[in-house]
C-alpha positions as CSV (number, residue, x, y, z in Angstrom):
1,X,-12.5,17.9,-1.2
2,X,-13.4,15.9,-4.4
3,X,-12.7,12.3,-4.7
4,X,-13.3,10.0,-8.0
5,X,-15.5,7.1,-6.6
6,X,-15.0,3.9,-8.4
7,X,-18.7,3.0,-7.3
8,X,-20.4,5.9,-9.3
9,X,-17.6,6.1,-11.6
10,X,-17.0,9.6,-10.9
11,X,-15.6,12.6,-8.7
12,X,-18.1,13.3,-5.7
13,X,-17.7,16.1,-3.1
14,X,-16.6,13.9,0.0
15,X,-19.1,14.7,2.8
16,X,-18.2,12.1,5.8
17,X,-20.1,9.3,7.3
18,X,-19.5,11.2,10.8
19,X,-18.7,14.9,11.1
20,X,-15.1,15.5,10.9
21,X,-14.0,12.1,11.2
22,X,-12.3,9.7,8.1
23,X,-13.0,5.8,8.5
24,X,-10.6,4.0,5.8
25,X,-9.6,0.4,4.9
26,X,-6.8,-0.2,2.7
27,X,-6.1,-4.1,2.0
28,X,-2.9,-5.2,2.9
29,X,-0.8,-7.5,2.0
30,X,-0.8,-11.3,1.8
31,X,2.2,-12.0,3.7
32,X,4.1,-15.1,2.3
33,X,6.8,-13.2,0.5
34,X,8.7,-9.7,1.1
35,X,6.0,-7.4,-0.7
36,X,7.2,-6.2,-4.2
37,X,7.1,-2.5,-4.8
38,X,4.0,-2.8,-7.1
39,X,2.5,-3.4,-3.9
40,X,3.7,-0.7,-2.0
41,X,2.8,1.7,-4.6
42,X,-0.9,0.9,-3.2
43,X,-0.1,1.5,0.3
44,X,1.3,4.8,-0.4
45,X,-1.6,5.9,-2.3
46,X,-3.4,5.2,0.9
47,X,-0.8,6.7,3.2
48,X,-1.0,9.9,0.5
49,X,-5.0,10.1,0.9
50,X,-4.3,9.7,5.1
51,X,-2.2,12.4,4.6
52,X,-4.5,15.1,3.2
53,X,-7.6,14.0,4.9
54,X,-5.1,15.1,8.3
55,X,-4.0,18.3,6.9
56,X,-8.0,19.1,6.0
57,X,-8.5,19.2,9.5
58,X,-10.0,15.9,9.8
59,X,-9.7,13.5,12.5
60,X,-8.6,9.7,10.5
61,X,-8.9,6.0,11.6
62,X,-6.7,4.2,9.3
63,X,-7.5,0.3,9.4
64,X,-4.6,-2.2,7.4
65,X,-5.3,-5.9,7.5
66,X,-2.6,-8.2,7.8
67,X,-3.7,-11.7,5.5
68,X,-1.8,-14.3,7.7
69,X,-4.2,-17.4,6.9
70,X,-3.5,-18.8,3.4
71,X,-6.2,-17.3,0.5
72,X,-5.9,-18.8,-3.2
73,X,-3.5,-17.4,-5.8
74,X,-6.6,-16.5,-8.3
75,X,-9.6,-14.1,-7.5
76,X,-11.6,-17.3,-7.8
77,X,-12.1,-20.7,-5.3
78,X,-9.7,-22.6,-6.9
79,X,-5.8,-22.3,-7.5
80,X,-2.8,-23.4,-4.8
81,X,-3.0,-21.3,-1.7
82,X,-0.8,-18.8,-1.4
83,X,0.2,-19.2,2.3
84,X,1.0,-23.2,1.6
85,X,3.0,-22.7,-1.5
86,X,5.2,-19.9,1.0
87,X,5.9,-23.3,3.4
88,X,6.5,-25.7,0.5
89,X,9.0,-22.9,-0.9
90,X,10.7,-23.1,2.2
91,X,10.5,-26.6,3.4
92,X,8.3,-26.5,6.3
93,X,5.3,-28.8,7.0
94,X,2.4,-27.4,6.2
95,X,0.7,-26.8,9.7
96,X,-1.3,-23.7,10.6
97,X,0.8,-23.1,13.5
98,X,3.8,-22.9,10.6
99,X,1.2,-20.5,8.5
100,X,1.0,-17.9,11.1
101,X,4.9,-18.3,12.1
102,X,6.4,-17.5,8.8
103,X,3.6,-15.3,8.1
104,X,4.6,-13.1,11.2
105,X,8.4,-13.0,9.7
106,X,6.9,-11.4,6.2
107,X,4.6,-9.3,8.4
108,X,7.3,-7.8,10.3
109,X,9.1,-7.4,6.8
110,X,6.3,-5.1,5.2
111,X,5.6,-3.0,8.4
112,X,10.1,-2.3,8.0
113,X,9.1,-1.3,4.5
114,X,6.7,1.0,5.4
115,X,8.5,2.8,7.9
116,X,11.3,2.8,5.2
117,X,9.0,4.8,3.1
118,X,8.2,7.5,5.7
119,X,4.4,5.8,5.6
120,X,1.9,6.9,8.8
121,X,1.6,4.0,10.7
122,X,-1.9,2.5,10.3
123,X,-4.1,2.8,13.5
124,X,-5.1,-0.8,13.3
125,X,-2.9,-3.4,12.3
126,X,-5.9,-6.5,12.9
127,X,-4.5,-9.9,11.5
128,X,-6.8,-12.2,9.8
129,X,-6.6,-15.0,12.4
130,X,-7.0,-13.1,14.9
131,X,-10.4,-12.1,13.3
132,X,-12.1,-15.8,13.1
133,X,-15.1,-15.8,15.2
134,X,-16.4,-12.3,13.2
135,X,-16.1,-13.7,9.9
136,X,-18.1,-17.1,11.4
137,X,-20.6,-14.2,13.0
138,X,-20.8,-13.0,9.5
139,X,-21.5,-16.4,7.7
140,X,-23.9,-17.2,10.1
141,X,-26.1,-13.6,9.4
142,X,-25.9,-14.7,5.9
143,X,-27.1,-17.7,6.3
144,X,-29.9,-16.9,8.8
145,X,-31.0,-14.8,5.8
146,X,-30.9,-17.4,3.4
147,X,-28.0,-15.8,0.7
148,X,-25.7,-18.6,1.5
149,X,-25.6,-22.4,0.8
150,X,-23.0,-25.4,1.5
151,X,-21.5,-27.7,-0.9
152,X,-19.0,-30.5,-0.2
153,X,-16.1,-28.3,-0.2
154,X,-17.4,-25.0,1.7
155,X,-20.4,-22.5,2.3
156,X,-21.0,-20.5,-0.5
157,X,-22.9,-16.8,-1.0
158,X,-25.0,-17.2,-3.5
159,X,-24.8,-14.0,-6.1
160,X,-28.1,-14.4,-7.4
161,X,-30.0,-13.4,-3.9
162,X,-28.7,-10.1,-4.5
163,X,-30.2,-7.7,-7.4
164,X,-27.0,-5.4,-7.6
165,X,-24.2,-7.7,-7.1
166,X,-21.5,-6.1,-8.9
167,X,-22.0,-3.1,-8.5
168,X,-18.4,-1.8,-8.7
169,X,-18.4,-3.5,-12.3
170,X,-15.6,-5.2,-13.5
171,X,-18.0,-8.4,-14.1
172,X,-19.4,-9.4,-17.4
173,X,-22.3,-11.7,-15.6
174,X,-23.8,-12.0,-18.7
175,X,-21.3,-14.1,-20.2
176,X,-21.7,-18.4,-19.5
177,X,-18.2,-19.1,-18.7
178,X,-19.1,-16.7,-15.4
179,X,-22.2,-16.5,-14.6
180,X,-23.0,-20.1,-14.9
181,X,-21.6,-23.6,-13.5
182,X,-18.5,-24.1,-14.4
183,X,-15.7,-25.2,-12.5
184,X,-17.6,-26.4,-9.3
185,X,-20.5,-28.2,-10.6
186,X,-21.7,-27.6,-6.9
187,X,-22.0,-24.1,-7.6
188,X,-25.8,-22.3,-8.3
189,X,-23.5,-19.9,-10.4
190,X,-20.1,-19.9,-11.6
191,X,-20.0,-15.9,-9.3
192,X,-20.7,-17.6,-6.5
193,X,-17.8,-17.5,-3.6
194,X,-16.5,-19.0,-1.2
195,X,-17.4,-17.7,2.5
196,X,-15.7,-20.8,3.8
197,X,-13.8,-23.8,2.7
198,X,-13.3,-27.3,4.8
199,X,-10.2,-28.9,5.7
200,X,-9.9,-31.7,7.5
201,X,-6.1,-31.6,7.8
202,X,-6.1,-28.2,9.2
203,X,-7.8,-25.0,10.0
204,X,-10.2,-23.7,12.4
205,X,-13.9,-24.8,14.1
206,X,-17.1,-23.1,13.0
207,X,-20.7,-24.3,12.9
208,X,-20.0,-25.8,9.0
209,X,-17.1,-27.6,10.1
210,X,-12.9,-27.5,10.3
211,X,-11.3,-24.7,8.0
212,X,-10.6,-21.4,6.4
213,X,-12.4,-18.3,6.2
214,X,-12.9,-17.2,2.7
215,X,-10.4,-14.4,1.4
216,X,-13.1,-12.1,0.8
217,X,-14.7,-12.2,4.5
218,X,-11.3,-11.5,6.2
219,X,-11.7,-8.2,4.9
220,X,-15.6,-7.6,5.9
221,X,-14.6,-8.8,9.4
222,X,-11.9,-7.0,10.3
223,X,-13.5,-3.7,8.4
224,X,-16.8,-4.0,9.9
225,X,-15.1,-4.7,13.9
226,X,-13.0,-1.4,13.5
227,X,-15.2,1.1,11.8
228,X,-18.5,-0.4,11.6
229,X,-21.5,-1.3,9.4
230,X,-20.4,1.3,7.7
231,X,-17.5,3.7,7.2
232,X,-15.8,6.4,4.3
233,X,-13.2,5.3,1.9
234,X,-11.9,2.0,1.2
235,X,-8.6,1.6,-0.8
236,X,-6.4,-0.6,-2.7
237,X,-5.1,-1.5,-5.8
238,X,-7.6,-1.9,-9.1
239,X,-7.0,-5.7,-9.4
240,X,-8.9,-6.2,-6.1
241,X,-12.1,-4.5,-7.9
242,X,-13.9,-6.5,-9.9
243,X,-13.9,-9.5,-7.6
244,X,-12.7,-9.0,-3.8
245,X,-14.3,-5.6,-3.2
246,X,-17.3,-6.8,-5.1
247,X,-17.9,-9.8,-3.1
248,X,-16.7,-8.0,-0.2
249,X,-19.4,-5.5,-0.7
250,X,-21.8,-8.4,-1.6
251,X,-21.5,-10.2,2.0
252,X,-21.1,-6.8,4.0
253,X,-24.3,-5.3,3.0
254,X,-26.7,-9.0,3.1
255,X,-25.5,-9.4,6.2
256,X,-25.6,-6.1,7.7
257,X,-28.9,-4.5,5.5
258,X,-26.6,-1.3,5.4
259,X,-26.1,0.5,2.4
260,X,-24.1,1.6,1.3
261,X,-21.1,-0.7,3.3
262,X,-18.4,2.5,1.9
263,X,-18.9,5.5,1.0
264,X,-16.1,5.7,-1.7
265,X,-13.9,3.3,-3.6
266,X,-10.4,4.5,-4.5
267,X,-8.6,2.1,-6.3
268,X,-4.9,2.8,-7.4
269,X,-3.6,1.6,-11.0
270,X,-0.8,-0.9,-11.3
271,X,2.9,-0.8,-11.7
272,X,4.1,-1.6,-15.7
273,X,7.4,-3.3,-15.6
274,X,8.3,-4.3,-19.3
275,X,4.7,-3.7,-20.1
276,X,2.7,-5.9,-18.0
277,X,1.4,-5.5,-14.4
278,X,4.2,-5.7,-12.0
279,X,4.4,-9.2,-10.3
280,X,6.2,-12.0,-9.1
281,X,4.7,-13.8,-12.1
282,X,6.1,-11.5,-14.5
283,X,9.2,-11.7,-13.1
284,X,9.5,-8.2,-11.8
285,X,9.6,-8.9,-7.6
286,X,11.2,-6.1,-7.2
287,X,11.6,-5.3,-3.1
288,X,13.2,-2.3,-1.2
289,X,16.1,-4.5,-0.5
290,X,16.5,-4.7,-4.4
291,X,16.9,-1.1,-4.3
292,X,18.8,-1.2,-1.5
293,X,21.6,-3.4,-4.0
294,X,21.6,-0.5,-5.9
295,X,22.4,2.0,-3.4
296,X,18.9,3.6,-4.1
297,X,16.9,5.9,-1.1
298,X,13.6,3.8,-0.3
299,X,12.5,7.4,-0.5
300,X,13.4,7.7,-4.0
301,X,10.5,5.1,-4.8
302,X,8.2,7.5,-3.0
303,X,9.8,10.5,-4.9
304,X,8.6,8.6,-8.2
305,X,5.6,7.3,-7.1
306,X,4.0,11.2,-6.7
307,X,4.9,12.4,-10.5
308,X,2.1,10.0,-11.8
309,X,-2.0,9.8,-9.9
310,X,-2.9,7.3,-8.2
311,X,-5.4,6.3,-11.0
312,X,-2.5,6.5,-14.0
313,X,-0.7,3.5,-14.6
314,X,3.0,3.9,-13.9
315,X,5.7,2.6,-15.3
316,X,8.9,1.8,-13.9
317,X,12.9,1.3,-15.1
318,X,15.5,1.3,-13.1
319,X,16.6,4.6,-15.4
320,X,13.3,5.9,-14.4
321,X,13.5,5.2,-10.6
322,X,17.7,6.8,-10.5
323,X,16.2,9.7,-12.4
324,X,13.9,10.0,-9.7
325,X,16.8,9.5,-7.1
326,X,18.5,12.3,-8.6
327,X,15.5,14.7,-8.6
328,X,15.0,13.8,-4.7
329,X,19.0,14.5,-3.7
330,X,18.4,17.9,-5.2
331,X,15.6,18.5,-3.6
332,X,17.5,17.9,-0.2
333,X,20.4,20.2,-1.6
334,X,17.9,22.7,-1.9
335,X,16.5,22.2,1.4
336,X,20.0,22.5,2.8
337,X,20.5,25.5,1.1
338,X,17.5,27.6,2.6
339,X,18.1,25.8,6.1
340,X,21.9,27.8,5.6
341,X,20.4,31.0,4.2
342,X,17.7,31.5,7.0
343,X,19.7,30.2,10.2
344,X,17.3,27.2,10.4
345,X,14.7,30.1,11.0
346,X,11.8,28.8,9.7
347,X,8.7,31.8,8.7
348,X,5.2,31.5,7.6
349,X,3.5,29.4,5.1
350,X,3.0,31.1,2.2
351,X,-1.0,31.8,1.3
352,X,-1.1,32.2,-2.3
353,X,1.6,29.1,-2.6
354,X,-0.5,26.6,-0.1
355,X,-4.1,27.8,-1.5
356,X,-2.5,26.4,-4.8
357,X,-1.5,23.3,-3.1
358,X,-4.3,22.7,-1.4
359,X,-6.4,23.2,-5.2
360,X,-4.6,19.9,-6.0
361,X,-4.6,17.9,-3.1
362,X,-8.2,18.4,-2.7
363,X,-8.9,17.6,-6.5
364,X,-8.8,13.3,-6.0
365,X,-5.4,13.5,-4.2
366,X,-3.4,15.3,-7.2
367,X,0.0,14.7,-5.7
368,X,1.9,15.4,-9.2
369,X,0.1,18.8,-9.6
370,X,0.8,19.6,-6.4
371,X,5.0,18.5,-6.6
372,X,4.6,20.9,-9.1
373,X,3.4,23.8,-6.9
374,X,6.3,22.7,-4.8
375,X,9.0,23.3,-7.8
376,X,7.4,25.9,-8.8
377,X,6.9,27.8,-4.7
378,X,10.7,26.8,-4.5
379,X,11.9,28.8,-7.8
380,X,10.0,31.9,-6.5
381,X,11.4,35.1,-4.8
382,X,9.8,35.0,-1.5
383,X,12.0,34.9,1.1
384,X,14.3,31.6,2.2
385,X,12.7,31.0,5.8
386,X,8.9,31.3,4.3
387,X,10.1,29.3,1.6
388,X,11.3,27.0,4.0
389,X,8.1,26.9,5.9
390,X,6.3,26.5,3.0
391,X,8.1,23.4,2.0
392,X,7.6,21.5,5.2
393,X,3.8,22.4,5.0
394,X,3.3,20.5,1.9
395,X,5.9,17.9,2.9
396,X,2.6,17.1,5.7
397,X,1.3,15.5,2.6
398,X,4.9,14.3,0.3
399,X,6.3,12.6,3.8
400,X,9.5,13.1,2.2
401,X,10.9,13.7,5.6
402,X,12.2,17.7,4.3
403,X,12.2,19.2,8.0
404,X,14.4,15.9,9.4
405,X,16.9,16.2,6.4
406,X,19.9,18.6,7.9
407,X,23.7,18.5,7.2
408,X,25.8,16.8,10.0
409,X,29.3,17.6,10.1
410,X,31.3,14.7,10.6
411,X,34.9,14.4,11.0
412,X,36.4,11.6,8.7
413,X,39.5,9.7,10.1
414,X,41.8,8.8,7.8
415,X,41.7,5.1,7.1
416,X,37.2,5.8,6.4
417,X,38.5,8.8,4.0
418,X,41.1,6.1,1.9
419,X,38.1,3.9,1.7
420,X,35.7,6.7,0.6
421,X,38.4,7.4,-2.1
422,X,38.6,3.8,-3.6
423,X,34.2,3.8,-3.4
424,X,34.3,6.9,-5.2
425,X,36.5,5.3,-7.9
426,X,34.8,2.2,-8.0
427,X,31.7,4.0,-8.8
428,X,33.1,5.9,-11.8
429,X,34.5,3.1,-13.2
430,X,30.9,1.7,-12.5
431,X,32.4,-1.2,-10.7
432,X,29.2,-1.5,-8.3
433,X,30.0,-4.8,-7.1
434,X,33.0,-3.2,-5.4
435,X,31.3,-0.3,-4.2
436,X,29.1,-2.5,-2.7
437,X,31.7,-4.3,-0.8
438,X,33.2,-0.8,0.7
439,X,29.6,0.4,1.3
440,X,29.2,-2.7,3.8
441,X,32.5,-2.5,5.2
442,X,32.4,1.6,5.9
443,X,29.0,0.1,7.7
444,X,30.2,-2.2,9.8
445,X,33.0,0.4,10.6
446,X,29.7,2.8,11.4
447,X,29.5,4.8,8.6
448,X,26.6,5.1,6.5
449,X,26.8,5.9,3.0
450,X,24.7,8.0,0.9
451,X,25.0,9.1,-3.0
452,X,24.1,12.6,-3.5
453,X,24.5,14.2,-7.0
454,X,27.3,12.2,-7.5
455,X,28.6,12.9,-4.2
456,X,29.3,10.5,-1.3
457,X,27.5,11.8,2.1
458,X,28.3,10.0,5.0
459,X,26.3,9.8,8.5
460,X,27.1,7.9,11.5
461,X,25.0,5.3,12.6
């Protein structure tokens, strides 16, 4: 197994911190909003690297925060928080009881979207206010040991106390405008961050006085109470680099004197909509109920998301992602197909088709490589129920749910088929506000509806 380190800038042989166990942190999501599918393309780069650390035989404790309590909208210690601008948006007083409340409607919202996308469900779920008192227990190490100070707005970790902060690179210390005072005068260093801001108003005790936990010790408390001083892989998305996993390395290892705090950085690349980093700033909050508008599989998304690695930058139409939706519902045909040919007998695995799938998944998680084997393994000769056996194999790692996908045979009354018929003409004539319409009503009459190859497939829910 070979994994590309963003700390050493290069592919390493993974060798675990414990014999035949996987400790990984992926930071989740800040939860004031439905999370946009530039997002989720993150998680499923975790859920992918999960996925073939499990089939490698190795036993995996996933850890996904949950941000809850309100962190700024830039990297830095300034900006609106984003957790206050989510009550403002929505007229609520801003009270941290009101934080957590609407904070547990988005949370609730991302975990639906990641069971939407056939995603493991993490092992640990911690929220960060539930996680308080360790990221005081934290401040307070750092301070005993003299890398933190306290201004008139917070405690601060000062940068310079530590010879190689910034290791994961990212920061160009050398320049003024960051290494120096600038925004705070308070600071010692323009670097420096915040471990914990005051609010009079609101917030939580601690020895420093009322407030907030910095964004960047959430993660170092809830981390370091689930998998300890130290543990394997830590994931997310390559904006979080330069500043949160840097700082977040910065205040792990002071505190704890234990280097290295992770093993091995994987960072995922973003999501190009138009040309610029997919965001709600950009104008691109795309969620799964955006795709679910369009009559689009959640698992299309996920279809798309493994023709380009992790560490690529992936663009995204909506011609792109029905492309992919196409590709997917042939997929399924052809699964449907061999589940006819062999009975639903299912054979062996082939060996000379999985030792070339495992020669990509174990080369940094080289999911479009291995869809390839897969396209390739299901144009072959060998025979339909070891092609079929094969396919669910590798599906272990695609989670494109292949062995759950089977044909029911419904019988359509009469008045569902006349509605069927007017969807299926509202379609060609691309009337998709229409469709819509019947799609909702067949649903409330219990009928789901499904496009496949151009084809209407109906379940009952």
């Amino acid at each position: 197994m070979k994994l590309y380190n963003s700390l050493s800038k290069e592919k390493e042989v993974f060798v675990p911190h414990l014999a035949g166990k996987v400790g990984m942190y992926h930071c989740g999501p800040t939860v004031y909003d439905h999370v946009h599918i530039g997002n989720l393309r993150s998680f499923l780069m975790g859920d992918f690297i999960r996925r073939v650390f499990e089939i490698n035989g190795y036993h995996v404790t996933q850890v996904m925060n949950i941000t809850d309590v309100g962190h700024l909208v830039s990297d830095g210690d300034d900006g609106d928080d984003k957790m206050t601008k989510a009550l403002k948006r929505e007229g609520k007083e801003i009270t941290l009881e009101n934080m957590i409340a609407i904070a547990d409607i988005y949370a609730e919202s991302f975990k639906d979207d990641l069971k939407a996308l056939n995603m493991l469900t993490p092992h640990y779920f911690p929220k960060a206010s539930d996680h308080i008192q360790e990221d005081i227990d934290i401040i307070q190490k750092l301070e005993e040991k003299g890398f933190s100070y306290t201004t008139s707005d917070g405690v601060y970790f000062n940068t310079e106390k530590m010879a190689d902060y910034g290791k994961l690179g990212g920061l160009d210390l050398d320049k003024e405008h960051e290494s120096r005072i600038g925004i705070n005068a308070e600071k010692n260093n323009q670097a420096d961050f915040a471990l914990w801001k005051f609010d009079e108003s609101q917030g939580w005790d601690s020895p420093w006085g009322q407030g907030f936990p910095g964004w960047h010790i959430e993660c170092s408390g809830m981390a370091g109470k689930y998998l300890g001083e130290q543990f394997d892989i830590h994931t997310g998305g390559a904006d979080l680099r330069s500043v949160h996993h840097n700082n977040e390395i910065a205040q792990s290892e002071c505190a704890t004197g234990c280097s290295p705090y992770v093993k091995y950085w994987m960072h995922g690349e973003m999501l190009n909509f138009g040309g610029a980093k997919l965001s709600k700033s950009t104008g691109g909050n795309i969620t799964l109920k955006s795709l679910a508008e369009r009559d689009i599989n959640p698992l299309a998304y996920r279809y798309l998301a493994m023709q380009t690695h992790y560490r690529s930058p992936m663009n995204f139409t909506w011609e792109i992602l029905e492309s992919a939706q196409t590709g997917l519902n042939r997929v399924y045909k052809e699964i449907l197909e061999l589940q006819r040919k062999s009975n639903n007998n299912v054979g062996h695995v082939d060996e000379h088709f999985k030792s070339e799938f495992e020669s990509k998944i174990y080369d940094d998680i080289n999911i479009p490589q291995a869809l390839a084997v897969f396209h390739t393994m299901m144009k072959s000769n060998i025979s339909a129920d070891n092609k079929l056996a094969t396919a669910y194999y590798f599906d272990e790692v695609f989670g494109l749910g292949l062995s759950e996908y089977t044909e029911e045979i419904i019988d359509i009354p009469e008045n569902i088929q006349v509605l069927l018929n007017q969807r299926k003409k509202a379609r060609e004539n691309k009337n998709w506000e229409e469709s819509d319409k019947l799609r909702d009503t067949l649903a409330e009459m219990g009928y789901k509806v499904l496009d496949i190859d151009s084809e209407q497939k109906i379940e009952k829910l």
